[in-house]
C-alpha positions as CSV (number, residue, x, y, z in Angstrom):
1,X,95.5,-20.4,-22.5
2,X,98.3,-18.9,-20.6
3,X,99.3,-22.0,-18.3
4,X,102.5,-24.0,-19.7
5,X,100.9,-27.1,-18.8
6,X,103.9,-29.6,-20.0
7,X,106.1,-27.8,-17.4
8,X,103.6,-27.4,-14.5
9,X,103.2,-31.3,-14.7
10,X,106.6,-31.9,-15.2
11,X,107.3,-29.9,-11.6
12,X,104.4,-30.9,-9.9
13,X,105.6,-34.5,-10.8
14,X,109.0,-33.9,-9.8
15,X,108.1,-32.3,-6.4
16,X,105.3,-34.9,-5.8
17,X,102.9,-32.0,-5.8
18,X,98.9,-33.1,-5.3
19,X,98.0,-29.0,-5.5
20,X,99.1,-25.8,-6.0
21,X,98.3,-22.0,-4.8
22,X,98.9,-18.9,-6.8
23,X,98.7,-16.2,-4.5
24,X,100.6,-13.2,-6.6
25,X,98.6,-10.6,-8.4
26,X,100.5,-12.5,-12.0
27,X,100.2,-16.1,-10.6
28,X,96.7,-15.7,-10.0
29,X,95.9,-13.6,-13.4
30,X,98.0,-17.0,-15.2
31,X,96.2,-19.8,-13.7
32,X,92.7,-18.4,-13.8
33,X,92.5,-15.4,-15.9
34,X,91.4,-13.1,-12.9
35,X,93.5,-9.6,-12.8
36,X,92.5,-8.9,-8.9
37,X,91.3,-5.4,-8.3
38,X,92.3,-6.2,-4.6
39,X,95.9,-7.3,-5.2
40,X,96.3,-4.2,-7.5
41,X,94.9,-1.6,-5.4
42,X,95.8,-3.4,-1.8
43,X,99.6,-5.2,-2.7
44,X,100.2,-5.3,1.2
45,X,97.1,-6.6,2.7
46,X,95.0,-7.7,-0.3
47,X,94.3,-11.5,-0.6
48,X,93.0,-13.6,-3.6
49,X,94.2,-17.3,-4.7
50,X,93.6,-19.5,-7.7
51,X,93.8,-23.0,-6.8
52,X,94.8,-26.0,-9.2
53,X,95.5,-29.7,-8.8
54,X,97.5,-32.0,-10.6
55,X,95.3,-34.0,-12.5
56,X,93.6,-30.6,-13.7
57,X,96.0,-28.2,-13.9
58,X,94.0,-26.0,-16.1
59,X,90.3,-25.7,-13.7
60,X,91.5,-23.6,-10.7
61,X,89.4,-22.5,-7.9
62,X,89.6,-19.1,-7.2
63,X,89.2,-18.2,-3.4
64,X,88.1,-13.8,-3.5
65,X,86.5,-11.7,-1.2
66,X,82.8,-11.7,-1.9
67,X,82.7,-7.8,-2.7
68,X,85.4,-8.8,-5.9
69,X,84.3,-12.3,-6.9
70,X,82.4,-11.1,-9.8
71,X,85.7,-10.9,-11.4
72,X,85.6,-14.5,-11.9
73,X,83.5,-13.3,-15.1
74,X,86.1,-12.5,-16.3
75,X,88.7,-15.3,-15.7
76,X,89.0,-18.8,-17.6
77,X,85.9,-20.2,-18.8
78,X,87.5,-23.8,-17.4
79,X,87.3,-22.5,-13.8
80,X,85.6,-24.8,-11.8
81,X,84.3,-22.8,-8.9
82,X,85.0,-20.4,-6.2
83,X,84.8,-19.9,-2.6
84,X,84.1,-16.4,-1.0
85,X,84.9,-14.4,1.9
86,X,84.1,-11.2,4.0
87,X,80.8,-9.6,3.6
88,X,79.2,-7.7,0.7
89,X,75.2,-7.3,-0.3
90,X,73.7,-7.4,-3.9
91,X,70.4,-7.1,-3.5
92,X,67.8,-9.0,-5.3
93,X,64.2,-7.3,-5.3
94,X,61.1,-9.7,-5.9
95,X,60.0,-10.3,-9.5
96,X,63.7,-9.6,-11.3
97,X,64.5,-11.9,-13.9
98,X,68.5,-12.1,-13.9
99,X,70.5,-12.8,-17.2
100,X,72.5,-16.3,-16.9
101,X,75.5,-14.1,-16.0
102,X,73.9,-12.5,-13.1
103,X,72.8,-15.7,-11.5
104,X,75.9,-16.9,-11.9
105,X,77.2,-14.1,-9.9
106,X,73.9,-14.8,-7.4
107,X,75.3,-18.2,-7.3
108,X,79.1,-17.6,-6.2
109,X,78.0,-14.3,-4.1
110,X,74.9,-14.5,-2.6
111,X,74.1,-18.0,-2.2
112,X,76.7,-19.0,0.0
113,X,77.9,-18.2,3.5
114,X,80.8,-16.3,3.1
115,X,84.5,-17.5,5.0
116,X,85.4,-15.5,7.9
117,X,88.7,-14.5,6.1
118,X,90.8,-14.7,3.4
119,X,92.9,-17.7,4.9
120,X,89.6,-19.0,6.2
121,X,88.7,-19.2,2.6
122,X,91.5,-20.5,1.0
123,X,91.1,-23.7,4.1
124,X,87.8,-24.1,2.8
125,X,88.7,-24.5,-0.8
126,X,91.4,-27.0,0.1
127,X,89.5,-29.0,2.2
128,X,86.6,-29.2,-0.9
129,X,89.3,-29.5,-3.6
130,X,90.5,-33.1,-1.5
131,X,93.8,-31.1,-0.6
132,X,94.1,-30.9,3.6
133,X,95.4,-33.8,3.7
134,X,97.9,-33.9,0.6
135,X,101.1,-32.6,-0.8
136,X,100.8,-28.3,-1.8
137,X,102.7,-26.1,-3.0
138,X,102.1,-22.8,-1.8
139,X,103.5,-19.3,-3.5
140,X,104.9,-17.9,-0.4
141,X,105.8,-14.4,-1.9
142,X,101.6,-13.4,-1.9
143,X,100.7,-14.8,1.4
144,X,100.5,-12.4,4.5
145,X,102.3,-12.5,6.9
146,X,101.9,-15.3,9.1
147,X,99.9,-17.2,6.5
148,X,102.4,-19.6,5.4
149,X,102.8,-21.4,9.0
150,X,98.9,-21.1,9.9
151,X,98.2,-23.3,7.0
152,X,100.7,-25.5,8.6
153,X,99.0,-25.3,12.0
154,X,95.0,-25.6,10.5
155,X,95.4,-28.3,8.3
156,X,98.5,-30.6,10.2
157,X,97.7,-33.6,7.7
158,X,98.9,-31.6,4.5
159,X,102.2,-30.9,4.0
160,X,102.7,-27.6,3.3
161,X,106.0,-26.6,0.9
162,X,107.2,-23.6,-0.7
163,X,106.6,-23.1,-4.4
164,X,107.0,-19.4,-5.4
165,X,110.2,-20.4,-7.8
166,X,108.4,-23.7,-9.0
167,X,105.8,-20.9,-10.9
168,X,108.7,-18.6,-11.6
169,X,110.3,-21.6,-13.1
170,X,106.9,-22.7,-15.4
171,X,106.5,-19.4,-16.6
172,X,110.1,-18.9,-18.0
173,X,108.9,-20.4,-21.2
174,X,106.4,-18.8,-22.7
175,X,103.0,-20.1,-24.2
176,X,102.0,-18.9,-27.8
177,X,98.9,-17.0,-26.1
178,X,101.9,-15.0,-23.8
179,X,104.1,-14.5,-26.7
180,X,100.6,-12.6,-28.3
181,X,100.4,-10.3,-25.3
182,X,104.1,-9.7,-25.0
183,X,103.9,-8.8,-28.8
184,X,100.7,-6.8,-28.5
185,X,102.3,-5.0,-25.4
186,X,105.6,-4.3,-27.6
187,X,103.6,-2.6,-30.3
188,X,101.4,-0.3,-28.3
189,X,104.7,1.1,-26.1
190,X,106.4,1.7,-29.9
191,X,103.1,3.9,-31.5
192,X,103.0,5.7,-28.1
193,X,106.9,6.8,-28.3
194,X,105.4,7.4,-32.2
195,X,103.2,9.7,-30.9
196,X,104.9,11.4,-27.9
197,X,108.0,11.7,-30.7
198,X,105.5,13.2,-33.3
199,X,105.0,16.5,-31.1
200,X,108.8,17.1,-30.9
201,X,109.9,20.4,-31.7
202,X,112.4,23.4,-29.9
203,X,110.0,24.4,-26.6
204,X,108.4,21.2,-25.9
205,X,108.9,20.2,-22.4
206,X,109.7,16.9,-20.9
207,X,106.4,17.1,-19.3
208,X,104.4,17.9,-22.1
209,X,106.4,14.4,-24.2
210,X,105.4,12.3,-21.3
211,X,102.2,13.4,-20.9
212,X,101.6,12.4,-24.4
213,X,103.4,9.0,-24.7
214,X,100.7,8.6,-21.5
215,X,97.9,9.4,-23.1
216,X,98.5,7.3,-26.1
217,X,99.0,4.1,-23.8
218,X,95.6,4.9,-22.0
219,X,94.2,5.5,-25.6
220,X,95.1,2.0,-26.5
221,X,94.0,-0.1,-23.5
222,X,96.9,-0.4,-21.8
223,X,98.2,0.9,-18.2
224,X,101.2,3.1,-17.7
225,X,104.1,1.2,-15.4
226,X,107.3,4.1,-15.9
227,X,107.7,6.7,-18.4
228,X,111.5,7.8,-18.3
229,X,111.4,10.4,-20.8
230,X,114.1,12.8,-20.7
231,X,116.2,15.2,-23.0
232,X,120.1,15.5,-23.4
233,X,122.3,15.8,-20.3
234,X,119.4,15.6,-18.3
235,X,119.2,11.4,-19.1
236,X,122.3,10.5,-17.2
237,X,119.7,10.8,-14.4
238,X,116.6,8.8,-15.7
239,X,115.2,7.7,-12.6
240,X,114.2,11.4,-12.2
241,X,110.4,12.1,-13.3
242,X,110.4,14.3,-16.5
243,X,110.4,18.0,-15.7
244,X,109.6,21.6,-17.6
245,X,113.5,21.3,-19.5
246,X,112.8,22.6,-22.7
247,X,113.7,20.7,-26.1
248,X,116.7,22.1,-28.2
249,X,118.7,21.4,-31.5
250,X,121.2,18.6,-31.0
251,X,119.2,17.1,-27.9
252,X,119.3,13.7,-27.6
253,X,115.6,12.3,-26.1
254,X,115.9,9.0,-24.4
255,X,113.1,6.8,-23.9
256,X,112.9,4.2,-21.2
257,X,108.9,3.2,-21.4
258,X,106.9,0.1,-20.0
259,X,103.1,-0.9,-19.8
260,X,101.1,-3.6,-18.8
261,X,98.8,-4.8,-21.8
262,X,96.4,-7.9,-20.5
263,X,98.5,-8.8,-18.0
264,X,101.8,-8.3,-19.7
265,X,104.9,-6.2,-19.4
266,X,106.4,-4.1,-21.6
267,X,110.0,-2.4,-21.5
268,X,111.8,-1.2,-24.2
269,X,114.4,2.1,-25.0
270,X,115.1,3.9,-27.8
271,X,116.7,7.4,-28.6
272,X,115.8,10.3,-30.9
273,X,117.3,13.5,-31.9
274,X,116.5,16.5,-32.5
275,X,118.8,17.2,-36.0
276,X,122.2,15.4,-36.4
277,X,123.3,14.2,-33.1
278,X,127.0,15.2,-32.1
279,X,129.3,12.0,-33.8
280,X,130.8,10.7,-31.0
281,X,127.1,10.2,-29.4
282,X,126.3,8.6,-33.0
283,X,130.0,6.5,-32.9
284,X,128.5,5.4,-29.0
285,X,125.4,4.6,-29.9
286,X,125.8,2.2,-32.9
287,X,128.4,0.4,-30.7
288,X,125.2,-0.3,-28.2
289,X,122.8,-1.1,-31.4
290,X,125.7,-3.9,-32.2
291,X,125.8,-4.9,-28.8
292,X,121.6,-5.3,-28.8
293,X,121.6,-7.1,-32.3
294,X,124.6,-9.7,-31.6
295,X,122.7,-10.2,-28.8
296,X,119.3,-11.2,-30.7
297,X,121.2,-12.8,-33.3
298,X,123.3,-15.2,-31.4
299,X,121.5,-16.2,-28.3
300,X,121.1,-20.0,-28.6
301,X,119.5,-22.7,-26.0
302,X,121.7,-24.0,-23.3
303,X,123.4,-20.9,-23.1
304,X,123.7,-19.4,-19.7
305,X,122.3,-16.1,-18.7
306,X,126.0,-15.1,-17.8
307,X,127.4,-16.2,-21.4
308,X,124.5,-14.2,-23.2
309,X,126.0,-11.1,-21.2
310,X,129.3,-11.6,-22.1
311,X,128.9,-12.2,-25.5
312,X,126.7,-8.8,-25.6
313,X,129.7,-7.0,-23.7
314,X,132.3,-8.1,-25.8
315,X,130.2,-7.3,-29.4
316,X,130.1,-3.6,-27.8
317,X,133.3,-3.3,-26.7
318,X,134.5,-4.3,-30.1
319,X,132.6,-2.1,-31.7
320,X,134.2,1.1,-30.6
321,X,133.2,1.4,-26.9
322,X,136.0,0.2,-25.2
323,X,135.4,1.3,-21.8
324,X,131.6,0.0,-21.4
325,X,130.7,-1.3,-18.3
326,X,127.4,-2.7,-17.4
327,X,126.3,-4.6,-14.3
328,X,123.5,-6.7,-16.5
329,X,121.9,-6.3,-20.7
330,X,118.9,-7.9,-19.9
331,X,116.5,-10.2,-18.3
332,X,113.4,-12.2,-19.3
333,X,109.9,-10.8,-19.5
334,X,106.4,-11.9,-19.8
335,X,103.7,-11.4,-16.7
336,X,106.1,-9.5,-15.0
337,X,108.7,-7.1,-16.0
338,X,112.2,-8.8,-14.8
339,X,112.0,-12.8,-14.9
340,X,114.7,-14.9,-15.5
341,X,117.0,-15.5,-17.1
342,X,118.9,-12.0,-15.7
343,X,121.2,-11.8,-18.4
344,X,124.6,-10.7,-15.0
345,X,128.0,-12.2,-14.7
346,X,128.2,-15.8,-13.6
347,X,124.4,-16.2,-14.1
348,X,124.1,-19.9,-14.4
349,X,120.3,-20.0,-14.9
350,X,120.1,-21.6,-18.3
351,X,118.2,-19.8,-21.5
352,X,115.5,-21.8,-23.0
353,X,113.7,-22.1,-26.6
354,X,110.2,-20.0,-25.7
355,X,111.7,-18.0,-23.5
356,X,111.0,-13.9,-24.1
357,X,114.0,-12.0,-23.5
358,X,114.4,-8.6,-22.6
359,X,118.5,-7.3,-24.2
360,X,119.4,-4.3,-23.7
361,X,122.4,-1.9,-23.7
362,X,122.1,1.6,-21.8
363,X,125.0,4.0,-21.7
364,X,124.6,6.8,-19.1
365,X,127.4,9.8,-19.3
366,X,127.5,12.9,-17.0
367,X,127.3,15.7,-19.7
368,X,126.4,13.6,-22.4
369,X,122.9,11.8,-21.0
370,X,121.7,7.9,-22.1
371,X,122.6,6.1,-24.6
372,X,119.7,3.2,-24.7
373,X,118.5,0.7,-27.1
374,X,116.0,-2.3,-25.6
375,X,113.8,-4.9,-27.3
376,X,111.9,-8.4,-26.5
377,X,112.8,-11.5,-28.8
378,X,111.7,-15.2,-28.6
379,X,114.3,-17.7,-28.1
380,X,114.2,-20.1,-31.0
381,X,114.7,-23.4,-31.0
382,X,117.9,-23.3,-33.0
383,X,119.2,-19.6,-34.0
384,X,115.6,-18.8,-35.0
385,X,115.0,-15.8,-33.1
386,X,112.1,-13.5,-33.4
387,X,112.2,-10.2,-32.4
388,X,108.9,-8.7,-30.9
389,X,109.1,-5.1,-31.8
390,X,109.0,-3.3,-35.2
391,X,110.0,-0.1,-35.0
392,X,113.8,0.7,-36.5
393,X,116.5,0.8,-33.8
394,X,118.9,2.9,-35.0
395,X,119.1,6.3,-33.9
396,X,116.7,8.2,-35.2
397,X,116.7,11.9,-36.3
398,X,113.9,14.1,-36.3
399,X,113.6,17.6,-38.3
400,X,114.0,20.6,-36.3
């Protein structure tokens, strides 16, 4: 189970709550499981919701276009039903027996009248669910546009109230169930910059690195999100999409490299070089690597996000790089790839024990390129910290 139900209580309590709509492509995917084909492919007009109430958090009704509501297969086995819109035909010819999962499909797609439209649906489902005339949170940030006050409008007896940071707030601590897929997310990134590193040689191309860290994601079930890849110099701009620059001795090769493994983000650096690096890069880099693992090491609960960062600043500073300057080291990560707590100056938002944070300390010199170390740990309860990724963090050196 993904759902932090002690929180989601806690704030649906606290806000007097009777209901809640997920409407995001993660919100939806956390309370019910679905990952919606048509808030993936359509992030502008696409419309799916997972609907849950208070007194059972954990059996959402998910409100889908008829054409995608057989990803409801898919979803929680604990969801309780579904209510479909738009048009879309399955035929059933005379004499076919269906397997208990097709006439369960039959039963959510075919057998019912579908809504008019997606906020037709989601009316529906509230008026079934007991809600029209109670207290909901809505997520505002997945709605289109116009939405949010039609609700308002159809259903006057409800009262209608923003709640896109009440999920942002749940999901800050993180479920054992998340903390698997954040783990399993960590580890496929690392053997893919294993394998894109293992073809590294004078001659290889940026291209030909990326396209191999990319295959080796796709090999492992996961989907590609960014694949800054880039060699020497060429780093300083990483925002760039890797080109045909060829590999040399003494080139530093800077990965920045995410994917999305089950529903869950990955985003971690690391730098390689081809033979012995020139010393000042080395002397730069450890000073990040000490910055990363004071980081790891001393982040407590009750500690701001702001504190974190300048506790990280200060261990590299001290450890050689004087003149660093960073505008943030970090932020939390789980079903999406910057959550909170940003790890900024003054951030006040306060770190918790569950909690996945993302550290990280990049370096970016014209002439030189990146400097870049980034992992995910779990906030312990008290200085028991668990870092999520395996692979060594120093700076590794490859044979030419």
């Amino acid at each position: 189970m993904l759902i932090n139900v002690e929180r989601l209580l806690t704030m649906m309590e606290k806000r007097r709550l009777d209901g809640l709509v997920a409407t995001t492509l993660e919100n939806v995917h956390y309370f019910s499981g679905v990952w919606s084909i048509s808030l993936r492919m359509f992030p502008h007009e696409g419309q799916c919701y997972a609907i849950v109430t208070r007194d059972r958090p954990t059996e959402p009704v998910v409100v889908s276009s008829t054409g995608e509501v057989d990803q409801v297969l898919d979803g929680y086995p604990q969801i309780r039903g579904t209510v479909n819109f738009g048009t879309f035909y399955r035929e059933l010819p005379e004499g076919v027996e269906l397997t208990a999962q097709e006439s369960r499909l039959k039963a959510m797609s075919v057998d019912p009248v579908g809504a008019a439209g997606p906020l037709d649906g989601l009316i529906d489902a509230l008026h079934k669910m007991g809600l029209a005339d109670q207290r909901v949170g809505v997520d505002e940030m997945g709605l289109r546009a116009g939405f949010f006050d039609a609700l308002g409008e159809r259903l006057p007896e409800m009262d209608v109230v923003p709640a896109s940071d009440l999920i942002r707030w749940v999901r800050r601590v993180k479920t054992a169930e998340e903390i698997h897929r954040i783990r399993a997310v960590a580890r496929i990134t690392e053997n893919a910059i294993l394998a894109a590193v293992a073809i590294a040689r004078e001659g290889v191309t940026e291209e030909e690195m990326a396209r191999e860290f990319l295959r080796s994601i796709v090999s492992q079930g996961a989907s590609p999100r960014f694949n800054l890849i880039r060699f020497g110099r060429n780093a300083v701009a990483g925002q760039i999409e890797p080109d045909r620059t060829p590999l040399k001795k003494g080139d530093i090769i800077w990965f920045d490299v995410g994917c999305v493994y089950r529903g869950y983000w990955s985003d971690i650096a690391r730098n390689f070089c081809l033979g012995e690096p020139d010393p000042r890069a080395r002397q730069l880099y450890r000073a990040m690597l000490e910055g990363e693992e004071r980081a790891i090491a001393e982040a407590r609960p009750g500690m701001t996000g702001g504190e974190l960062f300048d506790l990280t600043m200060d261990a590299v500073r001290q450890a050689g790089a004087e003149h660093y300057r960073r505008h943030h080291v970090g932020h939390g990560i789980g079903a999406e790839v910057y959550e909170q707590p940003l790890l900024a100056p003054g951030v006040e938002t306060k770190i918790e024990a569950g909690m996945v944070i993302n550290v990280e300390t990049p370096y970016y010199e014209f002439g030189l390129g990146a400097l870049h170390v980034e992992d995910p740990f779990v906030v312990g309860s008290d200085g028991d910290n668990v870092l999520l990724t395996t692979m060594g963090r120093d700076l590794h050196i490859i044979d030419p």
